[in-house]
LOPABA-467320 format. One record per residue: y, x, z of N, C-alpha, C in turn. Coordinates in steps of 0.02 Angstrom, whole numbers, padded with zeros to 5 digits, always signed. Example, Ala and Ser with C-alpha at 12.3 -4.5 7.8 and 13.67 -1.06 7.14 Angstrom:
BEGIN
-00284+00660+00390-00225+00615+00390-00165+00660+00390 -00112+00642+00354-00053+00684+00357+00002+00645+00394 
// end
This chain:
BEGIN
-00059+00040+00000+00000+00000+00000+00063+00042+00000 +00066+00096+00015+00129+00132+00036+00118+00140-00040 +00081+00181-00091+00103+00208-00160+00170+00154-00195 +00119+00077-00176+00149+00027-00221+00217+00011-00178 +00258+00028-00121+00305+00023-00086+00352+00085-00116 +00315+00138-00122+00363+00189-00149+00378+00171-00214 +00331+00147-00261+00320+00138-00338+00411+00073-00323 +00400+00016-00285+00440-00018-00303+00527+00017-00270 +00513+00047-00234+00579+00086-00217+00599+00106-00278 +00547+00142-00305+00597+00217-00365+00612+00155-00420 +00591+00092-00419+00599+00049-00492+00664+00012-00462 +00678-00017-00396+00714-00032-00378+00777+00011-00375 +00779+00084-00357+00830+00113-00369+00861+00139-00444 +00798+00141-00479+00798+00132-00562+00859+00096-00562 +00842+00022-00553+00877-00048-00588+00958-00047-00541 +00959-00006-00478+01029-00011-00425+01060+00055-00490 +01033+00096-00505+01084+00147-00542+01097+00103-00603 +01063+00075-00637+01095+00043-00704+01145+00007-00684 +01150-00033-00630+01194-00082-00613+01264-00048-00591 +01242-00006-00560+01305+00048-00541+01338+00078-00600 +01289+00109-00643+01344+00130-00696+01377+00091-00759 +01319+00020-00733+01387-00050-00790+01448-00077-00754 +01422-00088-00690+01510-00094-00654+01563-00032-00653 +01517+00026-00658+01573+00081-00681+01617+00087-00695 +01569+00075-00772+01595+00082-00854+01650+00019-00853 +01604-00049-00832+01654-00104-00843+01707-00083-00788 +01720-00079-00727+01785-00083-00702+01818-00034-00729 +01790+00024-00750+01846+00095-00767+01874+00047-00843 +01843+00021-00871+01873-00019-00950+01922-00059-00925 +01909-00096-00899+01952-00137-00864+02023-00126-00843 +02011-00076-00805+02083-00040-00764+02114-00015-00834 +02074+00025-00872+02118+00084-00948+02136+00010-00979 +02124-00045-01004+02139-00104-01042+02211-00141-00991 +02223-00155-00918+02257-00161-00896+02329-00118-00886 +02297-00051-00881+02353-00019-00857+02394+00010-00926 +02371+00001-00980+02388+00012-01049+02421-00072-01071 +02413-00130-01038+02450-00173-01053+02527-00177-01002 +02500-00137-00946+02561-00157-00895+02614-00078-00930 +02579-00040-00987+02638+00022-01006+02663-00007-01035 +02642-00062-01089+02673-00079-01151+02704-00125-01124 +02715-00185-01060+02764-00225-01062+02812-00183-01025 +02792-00126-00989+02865-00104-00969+02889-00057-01018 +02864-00031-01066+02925+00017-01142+02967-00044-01165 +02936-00120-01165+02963-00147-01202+03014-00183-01166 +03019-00164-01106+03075-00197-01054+03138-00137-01074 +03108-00093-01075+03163-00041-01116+03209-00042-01173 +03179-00075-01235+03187-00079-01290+03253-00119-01298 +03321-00105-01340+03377-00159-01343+03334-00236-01337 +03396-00275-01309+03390-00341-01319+03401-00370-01404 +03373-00410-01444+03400-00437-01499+03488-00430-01509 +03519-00474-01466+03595-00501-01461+03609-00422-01449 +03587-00390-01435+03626-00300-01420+03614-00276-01476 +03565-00273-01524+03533-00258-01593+03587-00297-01656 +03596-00353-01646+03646-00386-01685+03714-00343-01691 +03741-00348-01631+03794-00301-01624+03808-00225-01633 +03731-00199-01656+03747-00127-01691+03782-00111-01748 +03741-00170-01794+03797-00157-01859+03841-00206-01890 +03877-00213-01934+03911-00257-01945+03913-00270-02022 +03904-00305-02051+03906-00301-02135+03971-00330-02173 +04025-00292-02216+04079-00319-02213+04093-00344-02298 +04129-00421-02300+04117-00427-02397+04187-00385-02407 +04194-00343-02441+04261-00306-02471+04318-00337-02525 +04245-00378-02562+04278-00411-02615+04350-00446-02602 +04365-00487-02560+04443-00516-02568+04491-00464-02539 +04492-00403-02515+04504-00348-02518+04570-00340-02592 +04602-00343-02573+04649-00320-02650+04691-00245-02631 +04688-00235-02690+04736-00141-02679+04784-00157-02639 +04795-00096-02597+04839-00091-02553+04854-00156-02473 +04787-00169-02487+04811-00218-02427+04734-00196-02392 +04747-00201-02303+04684-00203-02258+04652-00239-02227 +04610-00227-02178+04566-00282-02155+04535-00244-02101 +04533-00294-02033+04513-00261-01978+04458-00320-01947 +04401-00263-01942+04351-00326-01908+04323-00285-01857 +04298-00325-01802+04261-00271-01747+04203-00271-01756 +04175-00197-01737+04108-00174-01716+04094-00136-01651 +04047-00178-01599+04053-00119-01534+04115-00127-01500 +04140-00187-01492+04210-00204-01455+04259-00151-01469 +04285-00130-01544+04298-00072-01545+04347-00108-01620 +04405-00090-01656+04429-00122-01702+04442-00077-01775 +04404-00100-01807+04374-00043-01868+04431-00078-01928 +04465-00023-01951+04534-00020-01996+04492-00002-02045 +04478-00047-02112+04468-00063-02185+04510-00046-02213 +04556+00006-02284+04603-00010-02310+04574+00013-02392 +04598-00045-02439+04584-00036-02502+04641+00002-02516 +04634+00087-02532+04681+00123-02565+04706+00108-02616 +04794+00127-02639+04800+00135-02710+04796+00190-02706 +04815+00200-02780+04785+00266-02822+04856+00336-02782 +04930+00302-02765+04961+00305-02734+04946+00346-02651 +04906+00322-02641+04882+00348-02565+04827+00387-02557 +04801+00362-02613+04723+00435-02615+04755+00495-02631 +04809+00490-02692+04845+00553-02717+04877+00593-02651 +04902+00550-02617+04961+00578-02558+04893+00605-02501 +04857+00579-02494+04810+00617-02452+04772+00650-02459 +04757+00664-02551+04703+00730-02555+04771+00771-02586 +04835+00780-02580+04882+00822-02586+04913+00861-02528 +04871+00852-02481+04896+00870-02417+04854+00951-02409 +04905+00992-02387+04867+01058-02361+04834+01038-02290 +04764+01083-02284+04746+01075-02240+04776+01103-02182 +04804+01158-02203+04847+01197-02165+04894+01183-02113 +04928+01119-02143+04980+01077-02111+04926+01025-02054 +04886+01027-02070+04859+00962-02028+04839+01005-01949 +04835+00951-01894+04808+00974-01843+04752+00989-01834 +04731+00919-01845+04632+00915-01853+04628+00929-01911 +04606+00996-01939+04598+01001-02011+04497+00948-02010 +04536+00916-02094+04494+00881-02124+04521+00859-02201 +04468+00864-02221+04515+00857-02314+04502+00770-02323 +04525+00735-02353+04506+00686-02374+04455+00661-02408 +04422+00687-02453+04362+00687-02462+04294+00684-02413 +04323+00719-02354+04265+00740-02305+04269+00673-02259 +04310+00626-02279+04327+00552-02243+04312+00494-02258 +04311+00511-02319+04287+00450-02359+04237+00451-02405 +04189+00390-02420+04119+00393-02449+04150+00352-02534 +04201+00329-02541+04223+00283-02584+04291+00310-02566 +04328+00340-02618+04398+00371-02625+04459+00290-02606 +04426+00234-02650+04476+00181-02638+04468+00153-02558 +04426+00150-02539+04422+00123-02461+04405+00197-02418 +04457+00177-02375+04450+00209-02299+04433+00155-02242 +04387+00178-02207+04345+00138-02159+04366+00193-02099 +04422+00170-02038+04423+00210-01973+04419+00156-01931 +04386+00199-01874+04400+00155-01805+04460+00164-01783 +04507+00088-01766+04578+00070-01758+04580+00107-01678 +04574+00188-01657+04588+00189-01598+04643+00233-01610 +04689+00254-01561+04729+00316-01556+04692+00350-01526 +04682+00418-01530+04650+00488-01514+04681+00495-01437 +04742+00467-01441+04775+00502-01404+04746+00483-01320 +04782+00416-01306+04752+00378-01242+04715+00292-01282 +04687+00288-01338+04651+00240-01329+04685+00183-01351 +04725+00174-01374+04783+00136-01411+04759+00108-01476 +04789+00031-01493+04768+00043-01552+04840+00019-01597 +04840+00084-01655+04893+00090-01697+04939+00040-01729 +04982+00039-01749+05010-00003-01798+04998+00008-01881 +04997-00045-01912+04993-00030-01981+04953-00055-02023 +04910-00106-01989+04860-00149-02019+04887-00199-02057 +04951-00234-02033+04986-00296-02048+05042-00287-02110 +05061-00337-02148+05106-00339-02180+05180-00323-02120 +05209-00278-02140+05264-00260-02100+05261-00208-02038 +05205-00209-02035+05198-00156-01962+05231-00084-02002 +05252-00049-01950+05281+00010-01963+05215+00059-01966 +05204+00076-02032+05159+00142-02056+05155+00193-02035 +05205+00230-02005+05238+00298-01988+05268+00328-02045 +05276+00396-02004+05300+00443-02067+05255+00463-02112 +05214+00441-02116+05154+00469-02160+05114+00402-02236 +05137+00369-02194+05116+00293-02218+05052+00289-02203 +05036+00273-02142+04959+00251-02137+04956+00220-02076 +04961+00241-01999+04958+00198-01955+05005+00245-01880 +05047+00192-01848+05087+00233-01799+05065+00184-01725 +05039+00252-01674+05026+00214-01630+05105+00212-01590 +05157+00168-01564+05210+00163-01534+05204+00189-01455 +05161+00192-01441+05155+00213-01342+05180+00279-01347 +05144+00324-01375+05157+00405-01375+05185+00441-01434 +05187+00407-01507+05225+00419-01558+05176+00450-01603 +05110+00439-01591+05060+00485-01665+05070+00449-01719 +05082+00484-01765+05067+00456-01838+05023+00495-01897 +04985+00445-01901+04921+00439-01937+04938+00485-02021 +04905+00478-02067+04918+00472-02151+04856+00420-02153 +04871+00432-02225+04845+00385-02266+04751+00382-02278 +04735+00438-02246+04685+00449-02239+04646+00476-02159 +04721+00434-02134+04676+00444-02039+04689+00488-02011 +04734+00534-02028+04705+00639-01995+04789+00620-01989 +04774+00659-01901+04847+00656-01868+04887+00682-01888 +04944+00694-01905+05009+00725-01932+05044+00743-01892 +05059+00693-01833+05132+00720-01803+05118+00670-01719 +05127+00691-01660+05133+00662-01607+05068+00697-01572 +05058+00656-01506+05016+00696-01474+04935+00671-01479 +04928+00647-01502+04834+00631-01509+04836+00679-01556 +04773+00719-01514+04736+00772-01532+04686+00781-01587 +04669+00728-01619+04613+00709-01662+04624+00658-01730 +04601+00658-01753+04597+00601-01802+04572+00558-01806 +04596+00505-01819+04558+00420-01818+04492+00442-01828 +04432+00403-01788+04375+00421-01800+04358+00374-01860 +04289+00388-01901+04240+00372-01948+04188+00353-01920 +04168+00303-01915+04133+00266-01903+04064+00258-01945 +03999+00272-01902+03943+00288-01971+03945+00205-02002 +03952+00210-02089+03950+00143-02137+03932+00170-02205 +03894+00139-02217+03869+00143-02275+03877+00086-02359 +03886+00116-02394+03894+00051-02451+03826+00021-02473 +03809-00036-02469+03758-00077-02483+03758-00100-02557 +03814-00130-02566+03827-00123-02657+03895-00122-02661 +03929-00142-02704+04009-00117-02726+04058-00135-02701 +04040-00202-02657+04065-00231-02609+04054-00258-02539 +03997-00235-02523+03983-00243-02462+03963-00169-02432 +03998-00164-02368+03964-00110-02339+03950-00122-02252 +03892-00080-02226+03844-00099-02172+03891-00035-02128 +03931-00054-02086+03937-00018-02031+03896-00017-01965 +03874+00041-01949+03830+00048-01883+03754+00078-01925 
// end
């Protein structure tokens, strides 16, 4: 009787190890399948919101755009200066030495489309935003945009001339989508 007592021990501990290494296998699966769902809902708690995604870029129609007149729309709570050049103002701003400028930058290096200049409407200086968007606003001495708080004035292609902001209207990343629409952001 003892053989067949030992015989059922070693079959019995046989069948306790199989069982042991399927709850193993299954709980260790289990936990890697869980803890790989609890990574992915928290990256995606990370990830922008939609309504924050909307507000990256902005897509603008150019078309009613006529020479010499601008257009200001926001992107990023921030007020982005559109201006359809004449041929008049591209001339006057790729005639400029760089030499003379503060922030050296050529005009070309500003613009992706010679007739439109696309800047963000800030002053360099303290954060201001310029005059010169409007029928009648005072242009500056340069003809392009004068912020009145501290006295910078812009050209025609954004790059400071004269007053104390240190920089030039920024450029804003935008791209042309077709001949008249372009995707800022």
């Amino acid at each position: 009787m003892k053989k067949t007592t030992i015989q059922a021990k070693k079959e019995t501990s046989k069948i306790d190890e199989e069982k042991r290494d399927f709850l193993f296998v299954t709980t260790a699966g289990l936990a890697i399948a869980g803890g790989a769902a609890t990574a992915i809902s928290l990256i995606n708690t990370m990830n922008p919101a939609k309504d924050v995604l909307a507000l990256s870029t902005t897509e603008v129609d150019l078309s009613p755009v006529e020479e010499g007149q601008s257009l200001t729309v926001m992107w990023r709570g921030k007020p982005i200066f559109i201006r359809h050049r004449s041929q008049e103002e591209i001339d006057s701003a790729s005639n400029v030495s760089i030499e003379n400028l503060k922030h050296k930058a050529t005009d070309d290096s500003r613009v992706e489309n010679p007739k439109w200049l696309v800047v963000v409407g800030v002053c360099t200086h303290l954060g201001c935003v310029p005059l010169g968007q409007k029928i009648g606003d005072s242009k500056g001495e340069f003809g392009g945009w004068f912020c009145p708080c501290h006295g910078s004035h812009y050209d025609t292609s954004g790059r400071i001339r004269k007053g104390p902001a240190p920089l030039n209207l920024e450029i804003p990343p935008y791209k042309f989508v077709s001949d008249d629409i372009i995707k800022i952001g």
